[in-house]
PDB file as gemmi writes it, atoms N, CA and C in Angstrom:
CRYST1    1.000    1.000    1.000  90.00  90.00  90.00 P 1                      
ATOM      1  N   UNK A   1       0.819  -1.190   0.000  1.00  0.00           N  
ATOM      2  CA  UNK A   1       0.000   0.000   0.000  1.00  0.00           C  
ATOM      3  C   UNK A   1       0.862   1.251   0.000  1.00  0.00           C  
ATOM      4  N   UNK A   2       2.257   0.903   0.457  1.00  0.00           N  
ATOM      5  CA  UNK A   2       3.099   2.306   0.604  1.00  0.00           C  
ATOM      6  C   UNK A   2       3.493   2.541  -0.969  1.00  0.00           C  
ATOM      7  N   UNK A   3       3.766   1.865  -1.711  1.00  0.00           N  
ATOM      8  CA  UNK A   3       3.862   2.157  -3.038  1.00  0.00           C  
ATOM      9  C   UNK A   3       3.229   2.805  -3.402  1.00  0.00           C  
ATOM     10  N   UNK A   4       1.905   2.510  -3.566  1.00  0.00           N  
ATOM     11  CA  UNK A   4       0.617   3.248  -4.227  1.00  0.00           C  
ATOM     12  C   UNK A   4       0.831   4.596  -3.556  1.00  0.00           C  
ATOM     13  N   UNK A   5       1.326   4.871  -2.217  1.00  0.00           N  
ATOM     14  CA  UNK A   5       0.979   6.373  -2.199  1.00  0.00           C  
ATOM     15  C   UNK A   5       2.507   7.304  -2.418  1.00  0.00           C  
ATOM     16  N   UNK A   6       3.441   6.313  -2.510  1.00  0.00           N  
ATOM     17  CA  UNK A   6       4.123   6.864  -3.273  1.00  0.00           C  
ATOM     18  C   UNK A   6       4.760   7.384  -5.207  1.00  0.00           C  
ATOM     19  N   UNK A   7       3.389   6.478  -5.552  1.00  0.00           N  
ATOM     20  CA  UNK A   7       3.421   6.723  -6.746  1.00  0.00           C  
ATOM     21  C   UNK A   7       2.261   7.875  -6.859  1.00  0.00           C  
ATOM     22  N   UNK A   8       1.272   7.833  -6.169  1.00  0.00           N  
ATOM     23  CA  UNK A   8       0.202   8.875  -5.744  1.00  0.00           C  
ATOM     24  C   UNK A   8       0.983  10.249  -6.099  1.00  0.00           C  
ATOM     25  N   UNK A   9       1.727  10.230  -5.172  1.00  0.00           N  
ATOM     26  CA  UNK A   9       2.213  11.561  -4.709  1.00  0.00           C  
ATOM     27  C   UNK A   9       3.378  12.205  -5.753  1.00  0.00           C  
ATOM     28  N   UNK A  10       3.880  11.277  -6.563  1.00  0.00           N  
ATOM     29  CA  UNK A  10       4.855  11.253  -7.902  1.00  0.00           C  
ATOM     30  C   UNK A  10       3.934  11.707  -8.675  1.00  0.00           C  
ATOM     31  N   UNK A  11       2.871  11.098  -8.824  1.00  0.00           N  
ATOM     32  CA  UNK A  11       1.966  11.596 -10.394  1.00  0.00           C  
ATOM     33  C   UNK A  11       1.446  12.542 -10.055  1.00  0.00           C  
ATOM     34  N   UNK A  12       0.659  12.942  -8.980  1.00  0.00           N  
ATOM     35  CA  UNK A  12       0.277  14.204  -8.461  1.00  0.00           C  
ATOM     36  C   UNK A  12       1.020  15.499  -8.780  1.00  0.00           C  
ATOM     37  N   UNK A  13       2.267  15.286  -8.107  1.00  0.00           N  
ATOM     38  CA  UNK A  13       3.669  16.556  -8.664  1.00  0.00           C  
ATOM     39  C   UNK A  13       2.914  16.804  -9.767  1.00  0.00           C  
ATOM     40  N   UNK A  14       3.131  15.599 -10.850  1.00  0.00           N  
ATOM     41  CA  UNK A  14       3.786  15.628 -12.559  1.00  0.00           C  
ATOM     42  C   UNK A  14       2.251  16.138 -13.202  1.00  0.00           C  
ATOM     43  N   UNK A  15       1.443  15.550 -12.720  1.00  0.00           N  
ATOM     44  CA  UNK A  15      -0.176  16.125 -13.167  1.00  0.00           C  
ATOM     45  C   UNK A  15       0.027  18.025 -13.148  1.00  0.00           C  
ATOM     46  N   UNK A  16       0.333  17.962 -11.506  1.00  0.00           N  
ATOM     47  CA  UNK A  16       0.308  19.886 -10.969  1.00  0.00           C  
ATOM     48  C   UNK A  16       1.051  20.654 -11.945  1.00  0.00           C  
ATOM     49  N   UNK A  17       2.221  20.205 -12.615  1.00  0.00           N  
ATOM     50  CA  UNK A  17       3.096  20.410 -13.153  1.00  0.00           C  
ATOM     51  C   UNK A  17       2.526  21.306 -14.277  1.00  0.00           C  
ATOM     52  N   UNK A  18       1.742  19.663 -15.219  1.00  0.00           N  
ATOM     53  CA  UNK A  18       1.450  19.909 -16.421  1.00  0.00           C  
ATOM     54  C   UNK A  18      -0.052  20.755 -16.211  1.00  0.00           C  
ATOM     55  N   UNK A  19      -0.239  20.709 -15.489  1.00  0.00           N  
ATOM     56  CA  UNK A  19      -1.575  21.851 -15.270  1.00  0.00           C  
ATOM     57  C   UNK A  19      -1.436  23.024 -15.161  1.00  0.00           C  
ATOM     58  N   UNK A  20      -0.046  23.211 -14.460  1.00  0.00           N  
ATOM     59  CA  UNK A  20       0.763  24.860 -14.319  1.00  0.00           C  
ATOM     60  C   UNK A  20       1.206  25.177 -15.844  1.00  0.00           C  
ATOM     61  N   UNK A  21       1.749  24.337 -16.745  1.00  0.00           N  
ATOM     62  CA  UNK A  21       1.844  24.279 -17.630  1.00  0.00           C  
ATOM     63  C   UNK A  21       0.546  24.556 -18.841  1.00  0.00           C  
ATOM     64  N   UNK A  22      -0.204  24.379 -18.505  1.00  0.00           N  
ATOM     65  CA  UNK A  22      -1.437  24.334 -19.939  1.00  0.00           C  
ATOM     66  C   UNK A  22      -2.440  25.478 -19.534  1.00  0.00           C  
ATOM     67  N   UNK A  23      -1.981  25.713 -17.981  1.00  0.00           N  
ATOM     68  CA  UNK A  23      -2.852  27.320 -17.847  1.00  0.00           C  
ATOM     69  C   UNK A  23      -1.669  28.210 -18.006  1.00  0.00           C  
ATOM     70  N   UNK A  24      -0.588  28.309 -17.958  1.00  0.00           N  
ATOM     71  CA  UNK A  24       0.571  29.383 -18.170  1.00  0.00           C  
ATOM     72  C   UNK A  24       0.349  29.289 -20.293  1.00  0.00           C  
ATOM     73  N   UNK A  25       0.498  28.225 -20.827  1.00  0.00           N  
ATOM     74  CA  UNK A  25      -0.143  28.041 -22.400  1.00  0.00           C  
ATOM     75  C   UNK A  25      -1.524  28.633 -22.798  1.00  0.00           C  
ATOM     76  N   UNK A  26      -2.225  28.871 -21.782  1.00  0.00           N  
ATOM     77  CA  UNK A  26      -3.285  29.653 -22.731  1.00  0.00           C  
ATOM     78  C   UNK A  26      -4.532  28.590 -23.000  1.00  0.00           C  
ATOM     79  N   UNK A  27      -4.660  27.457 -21.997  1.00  0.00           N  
ATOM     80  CA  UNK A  27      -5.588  25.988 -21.958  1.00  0.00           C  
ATOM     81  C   UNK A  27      -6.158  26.107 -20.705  1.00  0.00           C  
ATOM     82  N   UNK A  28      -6.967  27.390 -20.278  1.00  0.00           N  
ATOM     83  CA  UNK A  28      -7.161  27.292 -18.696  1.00  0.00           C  
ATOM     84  C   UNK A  28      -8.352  26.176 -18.184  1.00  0.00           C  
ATOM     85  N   UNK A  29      -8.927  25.617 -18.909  1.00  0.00           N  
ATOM     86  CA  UNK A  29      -9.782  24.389 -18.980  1.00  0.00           C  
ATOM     87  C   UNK A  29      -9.425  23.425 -18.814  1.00  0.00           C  
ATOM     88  N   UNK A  30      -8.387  22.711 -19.446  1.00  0.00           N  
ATOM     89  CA  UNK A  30      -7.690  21.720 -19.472  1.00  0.00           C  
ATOM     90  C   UNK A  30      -6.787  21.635 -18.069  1.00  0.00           C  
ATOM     91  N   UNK A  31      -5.942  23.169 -17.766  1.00  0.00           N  
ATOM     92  CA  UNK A  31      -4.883  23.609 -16.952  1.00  0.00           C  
ATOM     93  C   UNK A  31      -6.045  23.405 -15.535  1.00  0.00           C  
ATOM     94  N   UNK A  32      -6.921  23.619 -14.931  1.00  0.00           N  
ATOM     95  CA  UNK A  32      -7.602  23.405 -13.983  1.00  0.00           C  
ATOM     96  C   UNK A  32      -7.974  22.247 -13.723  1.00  0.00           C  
ATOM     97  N   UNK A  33      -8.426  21.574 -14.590  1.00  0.00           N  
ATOM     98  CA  UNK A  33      -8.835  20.391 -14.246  1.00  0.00           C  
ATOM     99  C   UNK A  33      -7.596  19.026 -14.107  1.00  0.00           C  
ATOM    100  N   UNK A  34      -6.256  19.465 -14.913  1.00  0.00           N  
ATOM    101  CA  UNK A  34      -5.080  18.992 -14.290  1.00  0.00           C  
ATOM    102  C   UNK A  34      -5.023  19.247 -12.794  1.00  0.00           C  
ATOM    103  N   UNK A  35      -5.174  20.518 -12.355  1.00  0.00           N  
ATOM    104  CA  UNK A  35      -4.569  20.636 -11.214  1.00  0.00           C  
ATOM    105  C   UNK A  35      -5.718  20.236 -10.034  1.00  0.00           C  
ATOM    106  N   UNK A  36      -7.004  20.245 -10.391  1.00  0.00           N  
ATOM    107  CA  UNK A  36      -8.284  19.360  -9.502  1.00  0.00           C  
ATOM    108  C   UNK A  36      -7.301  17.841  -9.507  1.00  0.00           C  
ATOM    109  N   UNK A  37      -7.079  17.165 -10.336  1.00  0.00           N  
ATOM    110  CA  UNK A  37      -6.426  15.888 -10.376  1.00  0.00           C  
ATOM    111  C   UNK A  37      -4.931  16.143  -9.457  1.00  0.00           C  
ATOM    112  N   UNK A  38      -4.361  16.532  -9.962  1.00  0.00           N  
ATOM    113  CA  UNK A  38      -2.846  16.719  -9.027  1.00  0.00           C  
ATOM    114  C   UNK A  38      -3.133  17.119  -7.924  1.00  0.00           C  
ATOM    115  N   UNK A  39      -4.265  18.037  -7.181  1.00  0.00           N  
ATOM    116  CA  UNK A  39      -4.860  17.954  -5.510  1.00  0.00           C  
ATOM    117  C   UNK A  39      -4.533  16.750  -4.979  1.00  0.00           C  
ATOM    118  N   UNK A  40      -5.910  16.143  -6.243  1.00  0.00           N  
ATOM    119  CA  UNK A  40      -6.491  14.916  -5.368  1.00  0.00           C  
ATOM    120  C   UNK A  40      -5.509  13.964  -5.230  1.00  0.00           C  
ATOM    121  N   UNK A  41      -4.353  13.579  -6.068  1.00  0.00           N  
ATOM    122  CA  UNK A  41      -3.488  12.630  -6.201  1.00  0.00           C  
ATOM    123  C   UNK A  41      -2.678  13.110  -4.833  1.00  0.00           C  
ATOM    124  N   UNK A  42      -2.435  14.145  -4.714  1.00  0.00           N  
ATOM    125  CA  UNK A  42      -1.195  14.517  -3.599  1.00  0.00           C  
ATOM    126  C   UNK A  42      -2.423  14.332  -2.194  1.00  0.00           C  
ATOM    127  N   UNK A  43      -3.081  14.702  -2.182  1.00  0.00           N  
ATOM    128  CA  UNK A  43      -4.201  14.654  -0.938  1.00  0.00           C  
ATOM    129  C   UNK A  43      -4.007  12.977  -0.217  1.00  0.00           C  
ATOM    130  N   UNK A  44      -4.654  12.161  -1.612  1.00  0.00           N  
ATOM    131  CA  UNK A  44      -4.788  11.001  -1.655  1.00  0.00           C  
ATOM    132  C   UNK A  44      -3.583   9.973  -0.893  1.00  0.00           C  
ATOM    133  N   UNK A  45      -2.273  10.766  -1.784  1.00  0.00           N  
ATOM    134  CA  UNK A  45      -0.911  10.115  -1.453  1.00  0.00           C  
ATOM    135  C   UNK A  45      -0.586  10.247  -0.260  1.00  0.00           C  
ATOM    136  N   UNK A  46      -1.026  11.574   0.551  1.00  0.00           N  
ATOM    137  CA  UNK A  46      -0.497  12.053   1.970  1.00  0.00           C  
ATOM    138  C   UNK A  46      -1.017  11.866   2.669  1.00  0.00           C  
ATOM    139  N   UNK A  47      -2.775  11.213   2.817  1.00  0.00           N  
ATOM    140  CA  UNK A  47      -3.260  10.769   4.288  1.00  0.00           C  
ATOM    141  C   UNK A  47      -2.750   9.951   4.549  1.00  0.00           C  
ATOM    142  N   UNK A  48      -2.594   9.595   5.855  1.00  0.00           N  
ATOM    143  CA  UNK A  48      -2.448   8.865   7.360  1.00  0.00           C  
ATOM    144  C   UNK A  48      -3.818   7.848   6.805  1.00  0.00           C  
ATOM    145  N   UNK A  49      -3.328   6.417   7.255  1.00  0.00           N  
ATOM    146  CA  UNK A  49      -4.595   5.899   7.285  1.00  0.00           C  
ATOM    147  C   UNK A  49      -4.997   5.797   8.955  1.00  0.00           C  
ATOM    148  N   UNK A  50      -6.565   5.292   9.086  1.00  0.00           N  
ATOM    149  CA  UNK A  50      -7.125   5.197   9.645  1.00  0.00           C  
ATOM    150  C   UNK A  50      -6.730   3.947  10.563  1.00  0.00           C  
ATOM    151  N   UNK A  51      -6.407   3.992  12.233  1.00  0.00           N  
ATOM    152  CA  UNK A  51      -6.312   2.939  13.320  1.00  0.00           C  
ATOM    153  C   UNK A  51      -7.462   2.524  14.392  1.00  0.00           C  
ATOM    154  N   UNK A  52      -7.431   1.449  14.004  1.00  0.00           N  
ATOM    155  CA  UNK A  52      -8.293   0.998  15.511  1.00  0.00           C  
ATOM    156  C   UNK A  52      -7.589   0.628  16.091  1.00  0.00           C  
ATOM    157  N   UNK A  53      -8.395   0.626  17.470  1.00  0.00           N  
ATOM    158  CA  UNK A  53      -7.822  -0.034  18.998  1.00  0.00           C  
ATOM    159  C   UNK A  53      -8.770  -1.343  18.776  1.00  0.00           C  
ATOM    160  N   UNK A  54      -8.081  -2.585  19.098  1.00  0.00           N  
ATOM    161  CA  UNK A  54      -8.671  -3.828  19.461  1.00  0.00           C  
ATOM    162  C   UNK A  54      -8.358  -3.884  20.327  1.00  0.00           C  
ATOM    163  N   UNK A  55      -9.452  -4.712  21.731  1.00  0.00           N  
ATOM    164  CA  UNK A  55      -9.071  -4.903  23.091  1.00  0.00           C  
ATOM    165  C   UNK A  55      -9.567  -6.518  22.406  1.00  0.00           C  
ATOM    166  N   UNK A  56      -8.918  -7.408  23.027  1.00  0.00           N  
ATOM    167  CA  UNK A  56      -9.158  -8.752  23.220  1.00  0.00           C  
ATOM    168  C   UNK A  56      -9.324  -9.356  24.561  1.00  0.00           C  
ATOM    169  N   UNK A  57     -10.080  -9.920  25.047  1.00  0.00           N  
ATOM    170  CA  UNK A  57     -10.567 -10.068  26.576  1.00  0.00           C  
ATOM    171  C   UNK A  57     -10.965 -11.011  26.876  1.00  0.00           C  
ATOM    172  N   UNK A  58     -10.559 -11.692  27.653  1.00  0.00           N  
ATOM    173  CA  UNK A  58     -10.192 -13.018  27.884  1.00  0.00           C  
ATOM    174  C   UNK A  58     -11.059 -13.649  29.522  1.00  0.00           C  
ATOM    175  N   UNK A  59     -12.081 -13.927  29.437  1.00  0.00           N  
ATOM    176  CA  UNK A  59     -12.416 -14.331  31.090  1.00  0.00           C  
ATOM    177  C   UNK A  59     -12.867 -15.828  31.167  1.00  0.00           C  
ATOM    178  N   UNK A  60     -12.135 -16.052  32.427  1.00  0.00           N  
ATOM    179  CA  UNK A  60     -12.435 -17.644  32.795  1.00  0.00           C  
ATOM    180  C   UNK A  60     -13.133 -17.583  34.202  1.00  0.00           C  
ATOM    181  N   UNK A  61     -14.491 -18.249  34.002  1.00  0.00           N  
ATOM    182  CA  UNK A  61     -15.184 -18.769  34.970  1.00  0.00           C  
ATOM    183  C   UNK A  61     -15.426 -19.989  35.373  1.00  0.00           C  
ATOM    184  N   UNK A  62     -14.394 -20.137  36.611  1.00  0.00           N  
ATOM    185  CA  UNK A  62     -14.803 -21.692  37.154  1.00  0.00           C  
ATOM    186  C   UNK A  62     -15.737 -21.484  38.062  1.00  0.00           C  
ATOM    187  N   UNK A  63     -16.375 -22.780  37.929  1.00  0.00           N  
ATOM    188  CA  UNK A  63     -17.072 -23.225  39.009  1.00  0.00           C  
ATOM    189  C   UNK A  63     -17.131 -24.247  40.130  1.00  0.00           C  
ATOM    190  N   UNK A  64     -16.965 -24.637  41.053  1.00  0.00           N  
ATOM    191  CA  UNK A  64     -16.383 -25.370  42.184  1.00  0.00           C  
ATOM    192  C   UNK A  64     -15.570 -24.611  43.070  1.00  0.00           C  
ATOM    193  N   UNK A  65     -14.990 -25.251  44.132  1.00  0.00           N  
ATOM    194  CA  UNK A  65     -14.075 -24.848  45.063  1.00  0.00           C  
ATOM    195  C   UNK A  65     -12.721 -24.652  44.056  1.00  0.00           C  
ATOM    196  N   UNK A  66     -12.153 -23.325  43.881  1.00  0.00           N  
ATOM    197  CA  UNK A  66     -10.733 -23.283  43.303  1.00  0.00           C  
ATOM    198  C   UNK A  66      -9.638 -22.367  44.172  1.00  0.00           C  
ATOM    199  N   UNK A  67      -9.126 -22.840  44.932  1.00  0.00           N  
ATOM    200  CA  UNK A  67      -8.391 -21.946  45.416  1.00  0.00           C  
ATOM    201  C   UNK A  67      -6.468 -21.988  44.751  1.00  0.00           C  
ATOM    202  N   UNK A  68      -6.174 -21.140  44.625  1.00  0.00           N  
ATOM    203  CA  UNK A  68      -5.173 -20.865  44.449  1.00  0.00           C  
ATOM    204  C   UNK A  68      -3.732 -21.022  44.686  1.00  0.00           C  
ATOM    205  N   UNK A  69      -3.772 -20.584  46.287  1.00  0.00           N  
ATOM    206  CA  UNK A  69      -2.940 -20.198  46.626  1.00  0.00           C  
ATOM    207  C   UNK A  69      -2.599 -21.968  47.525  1.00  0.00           C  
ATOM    208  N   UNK A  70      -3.413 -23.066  46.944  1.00  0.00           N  
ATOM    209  CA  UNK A  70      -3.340 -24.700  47.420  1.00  0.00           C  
ATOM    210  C   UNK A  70      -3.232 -25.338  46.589  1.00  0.00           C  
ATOM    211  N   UNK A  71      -2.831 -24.823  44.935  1.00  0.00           N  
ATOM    212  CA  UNK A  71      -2.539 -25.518  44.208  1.00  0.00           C  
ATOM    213  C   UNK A  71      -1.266 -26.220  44.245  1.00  0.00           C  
ATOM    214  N   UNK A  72      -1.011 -27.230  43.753  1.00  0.00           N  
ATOM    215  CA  UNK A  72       0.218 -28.075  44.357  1.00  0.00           C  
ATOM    216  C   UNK A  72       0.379 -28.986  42.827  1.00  0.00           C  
ATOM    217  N   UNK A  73       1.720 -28.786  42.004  1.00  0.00           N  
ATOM    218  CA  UNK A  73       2.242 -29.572  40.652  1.00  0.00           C  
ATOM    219  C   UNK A  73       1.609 -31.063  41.146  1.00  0.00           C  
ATOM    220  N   UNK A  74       0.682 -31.963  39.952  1.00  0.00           N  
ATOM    221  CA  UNK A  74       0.782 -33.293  40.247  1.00  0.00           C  
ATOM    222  C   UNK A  74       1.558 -34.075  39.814  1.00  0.00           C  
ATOM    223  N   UNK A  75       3.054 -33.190  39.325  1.00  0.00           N  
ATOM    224  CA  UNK A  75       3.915 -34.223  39.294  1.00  0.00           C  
ATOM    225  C   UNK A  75       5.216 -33.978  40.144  1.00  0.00           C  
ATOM    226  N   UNK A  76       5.872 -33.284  40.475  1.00  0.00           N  
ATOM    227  CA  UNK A  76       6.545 -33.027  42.071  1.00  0.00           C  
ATOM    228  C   UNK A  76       5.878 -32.303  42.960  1.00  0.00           C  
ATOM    229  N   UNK A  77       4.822 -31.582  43.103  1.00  0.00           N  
ATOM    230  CA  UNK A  77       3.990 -31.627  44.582  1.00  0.00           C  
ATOM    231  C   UNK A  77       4.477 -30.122  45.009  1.00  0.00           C  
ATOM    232  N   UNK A  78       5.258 -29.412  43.947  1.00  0.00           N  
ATOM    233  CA  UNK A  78       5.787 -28.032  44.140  1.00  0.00           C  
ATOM    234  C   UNK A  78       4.526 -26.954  44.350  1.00  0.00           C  
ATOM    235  N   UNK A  79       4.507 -25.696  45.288  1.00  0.00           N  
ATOM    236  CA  UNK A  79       3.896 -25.394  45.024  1.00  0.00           C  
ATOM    237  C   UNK A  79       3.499 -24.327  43.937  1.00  0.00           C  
ATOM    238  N   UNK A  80       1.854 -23.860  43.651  1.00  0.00           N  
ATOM    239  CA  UNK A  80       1.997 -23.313  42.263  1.00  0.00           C  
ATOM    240  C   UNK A  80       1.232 -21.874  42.265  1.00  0.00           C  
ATOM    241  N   UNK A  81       1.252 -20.621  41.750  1.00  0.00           N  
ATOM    242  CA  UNK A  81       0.602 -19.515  42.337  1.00  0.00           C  
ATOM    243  C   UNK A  81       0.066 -18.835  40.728  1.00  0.00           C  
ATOM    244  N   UNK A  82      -0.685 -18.105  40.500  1.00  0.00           N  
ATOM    245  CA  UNK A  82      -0.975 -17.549  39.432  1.00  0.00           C  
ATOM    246  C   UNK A  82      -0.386 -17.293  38.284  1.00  0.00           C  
ATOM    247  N   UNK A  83       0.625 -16.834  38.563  1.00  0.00           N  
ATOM    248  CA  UNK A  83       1.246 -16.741  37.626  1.00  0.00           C  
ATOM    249  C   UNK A  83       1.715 -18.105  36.799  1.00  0.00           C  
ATOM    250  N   UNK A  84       1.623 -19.590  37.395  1.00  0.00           N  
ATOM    251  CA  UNK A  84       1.702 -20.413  36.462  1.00  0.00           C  
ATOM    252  C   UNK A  84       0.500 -20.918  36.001  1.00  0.00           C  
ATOM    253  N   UNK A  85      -0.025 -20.150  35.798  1.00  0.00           N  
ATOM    254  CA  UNK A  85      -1.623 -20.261  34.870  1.00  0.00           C  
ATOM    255  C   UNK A  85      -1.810 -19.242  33.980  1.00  0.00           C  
ATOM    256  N   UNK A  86      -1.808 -20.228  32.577  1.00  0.00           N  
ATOM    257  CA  UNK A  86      -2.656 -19.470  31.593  1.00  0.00           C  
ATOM    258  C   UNK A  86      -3.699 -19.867  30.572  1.00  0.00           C  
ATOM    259  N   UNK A  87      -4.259 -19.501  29.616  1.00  0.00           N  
ATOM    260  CA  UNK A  87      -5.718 -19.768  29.123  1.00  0.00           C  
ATOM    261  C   UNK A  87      -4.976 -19.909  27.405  1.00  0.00           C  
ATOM    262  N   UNK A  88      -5.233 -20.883  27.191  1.00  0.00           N  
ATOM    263  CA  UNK A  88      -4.370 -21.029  25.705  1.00  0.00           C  
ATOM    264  C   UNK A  88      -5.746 -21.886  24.972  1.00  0.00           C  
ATOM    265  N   UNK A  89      -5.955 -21.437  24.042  1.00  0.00           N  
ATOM    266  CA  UNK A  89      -7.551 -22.092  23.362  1.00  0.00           C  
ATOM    267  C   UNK A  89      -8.426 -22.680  24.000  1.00  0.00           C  
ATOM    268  N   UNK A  90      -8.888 -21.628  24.645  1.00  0.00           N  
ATOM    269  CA  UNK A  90      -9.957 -22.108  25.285  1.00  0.00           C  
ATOM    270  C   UNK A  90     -10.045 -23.276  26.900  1.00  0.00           C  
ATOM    271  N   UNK A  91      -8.554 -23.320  26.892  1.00  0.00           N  
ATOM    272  CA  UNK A  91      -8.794 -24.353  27.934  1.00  0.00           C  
ATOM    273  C   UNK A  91      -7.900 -23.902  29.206  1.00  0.00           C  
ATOM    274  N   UNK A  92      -7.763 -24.262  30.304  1.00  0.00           N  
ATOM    275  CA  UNK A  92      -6.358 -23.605  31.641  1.00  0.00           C  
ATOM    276  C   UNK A  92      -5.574 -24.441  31.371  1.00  0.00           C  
ATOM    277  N   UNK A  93      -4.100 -24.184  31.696  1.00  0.00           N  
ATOM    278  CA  UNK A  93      -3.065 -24.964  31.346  1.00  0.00           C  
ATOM    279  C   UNK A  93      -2.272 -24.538  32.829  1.00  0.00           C  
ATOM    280  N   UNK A  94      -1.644 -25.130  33.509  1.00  0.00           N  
ATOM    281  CA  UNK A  94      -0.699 -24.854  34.394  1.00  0.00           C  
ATOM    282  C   UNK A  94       0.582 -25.094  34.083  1.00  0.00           C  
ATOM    283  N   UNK A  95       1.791 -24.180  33.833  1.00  0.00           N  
ATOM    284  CA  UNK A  95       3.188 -24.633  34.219  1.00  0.00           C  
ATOM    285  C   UNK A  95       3.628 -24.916  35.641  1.00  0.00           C  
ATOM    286  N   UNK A  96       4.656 -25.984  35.434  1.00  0.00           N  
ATOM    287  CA  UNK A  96       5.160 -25.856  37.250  1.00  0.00           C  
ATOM    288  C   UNK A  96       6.712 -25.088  36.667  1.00  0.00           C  
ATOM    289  N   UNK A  97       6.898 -23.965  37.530  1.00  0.00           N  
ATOM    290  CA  UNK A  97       8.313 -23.722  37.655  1.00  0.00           C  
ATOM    291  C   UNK A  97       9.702 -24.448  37.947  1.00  0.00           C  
ATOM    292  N   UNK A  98       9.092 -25.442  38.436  1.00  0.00           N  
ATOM    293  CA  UNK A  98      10.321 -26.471  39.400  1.00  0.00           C  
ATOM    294  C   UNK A  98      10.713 -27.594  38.901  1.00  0.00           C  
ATOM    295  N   UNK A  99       9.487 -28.131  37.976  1.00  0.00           N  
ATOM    296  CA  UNK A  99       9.827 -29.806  36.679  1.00  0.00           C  
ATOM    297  C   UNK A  99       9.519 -29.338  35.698  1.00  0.00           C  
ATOM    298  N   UNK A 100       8.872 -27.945  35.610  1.00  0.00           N  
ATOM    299  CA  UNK A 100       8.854 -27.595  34.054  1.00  0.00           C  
ATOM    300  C   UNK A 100       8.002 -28.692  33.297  1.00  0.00           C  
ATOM    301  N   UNK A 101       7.107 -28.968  34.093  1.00  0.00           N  
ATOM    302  CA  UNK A 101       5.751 -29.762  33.367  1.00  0.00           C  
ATOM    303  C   UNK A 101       4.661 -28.999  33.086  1.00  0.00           C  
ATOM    304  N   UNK A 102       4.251 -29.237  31.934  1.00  0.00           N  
ATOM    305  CA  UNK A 102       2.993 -28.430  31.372  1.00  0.00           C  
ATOM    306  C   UNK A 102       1.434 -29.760  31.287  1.00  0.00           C  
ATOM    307  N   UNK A 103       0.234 -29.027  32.275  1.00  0.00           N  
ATOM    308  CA  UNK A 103      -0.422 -29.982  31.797  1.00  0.00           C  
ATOM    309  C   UNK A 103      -1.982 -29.105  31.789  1.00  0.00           C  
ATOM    310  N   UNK A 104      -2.964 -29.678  31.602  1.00  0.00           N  
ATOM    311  CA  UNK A 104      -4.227 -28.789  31.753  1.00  0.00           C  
ATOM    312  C   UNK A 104      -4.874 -29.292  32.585  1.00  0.00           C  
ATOM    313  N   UNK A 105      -5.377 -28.350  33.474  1.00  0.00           N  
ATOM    314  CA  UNK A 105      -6.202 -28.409  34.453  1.00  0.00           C  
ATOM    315  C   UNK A 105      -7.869 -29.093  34.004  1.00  0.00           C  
ATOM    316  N   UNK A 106      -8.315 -29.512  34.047  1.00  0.00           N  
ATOM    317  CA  UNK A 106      -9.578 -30.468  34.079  1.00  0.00           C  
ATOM    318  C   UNK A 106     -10.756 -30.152  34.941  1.00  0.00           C  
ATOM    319  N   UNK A 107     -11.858 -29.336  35.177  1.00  0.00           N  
ATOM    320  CA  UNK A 107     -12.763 -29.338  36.103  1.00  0.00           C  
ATOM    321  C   UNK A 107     -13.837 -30.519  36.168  1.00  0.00           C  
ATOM    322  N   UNK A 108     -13.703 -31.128  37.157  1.00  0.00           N  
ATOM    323  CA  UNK A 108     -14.807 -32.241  37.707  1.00  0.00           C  
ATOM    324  C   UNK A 108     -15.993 -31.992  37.646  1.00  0.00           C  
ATOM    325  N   UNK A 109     -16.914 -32.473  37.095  1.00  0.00           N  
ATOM    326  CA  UNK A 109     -18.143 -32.440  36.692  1.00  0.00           C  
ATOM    327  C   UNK A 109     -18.929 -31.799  38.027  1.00  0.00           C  
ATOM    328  N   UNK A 110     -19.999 -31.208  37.953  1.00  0.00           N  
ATOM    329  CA  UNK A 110     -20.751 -31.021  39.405  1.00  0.00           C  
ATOM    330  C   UNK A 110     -22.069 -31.934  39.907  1.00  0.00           C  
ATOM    331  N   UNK A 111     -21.911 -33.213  38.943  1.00  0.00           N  
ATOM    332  CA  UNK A 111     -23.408 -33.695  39.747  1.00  0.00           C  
ATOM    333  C   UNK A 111     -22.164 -34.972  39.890  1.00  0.00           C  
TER     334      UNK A 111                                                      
END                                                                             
């Protein structure tokens, strides 16, 4: 897309040019409506495009007893605190810091 507005802004010049040109000749018809075109080309070439803000937002609701700060690795028994939890498609995953095991957490049915 940066091309295009740098060729924008090239033909624009060369349009203004020849429009300064054909109204200084004695073509003020022709010479105006060059330079309506060489505006728009340089206008065209020099906006800024347009940004959005995306927020992406992420919430997990368990349900059952979950406490945290009693989570314990089930494979060395280390203990484990928030920060080794995260939400990767749709599902919780826990790292342990200490065996560097990755596994996903599973919620037990409620009936």
């Amino acid at each position: 897309m940066k091309a295009v507005k740098v060729i924008s802004v090239l033909a624009g010049l060369a349009v203004l040019f020849l429009g300064l040109v054909f109204l200084i000749g004695g073509r003020p018809l022709i010479g105006v409506v060059m330079l309506a075109v060489g505006v728009f080309l340089e206008v065209f070439g020099m906006k800024t495009p347009k940004t959005r803000d995306v927020v992406i937002r992420r919430e997990l609701e368990l349900t059952g007893n979950v406490n945290l700060e009693s989570m314990k690795c089930s494979q060395c028994g280390g203990t484990l605190s928030s920060e080794n939890v995260s939400v990767r498609a749709g599902a919780v995953f826990v790292a342990c810091p200490y065996c560097h095991s990755e596994y996903q957490i599973e919620e037990e049915p409620k009936w």
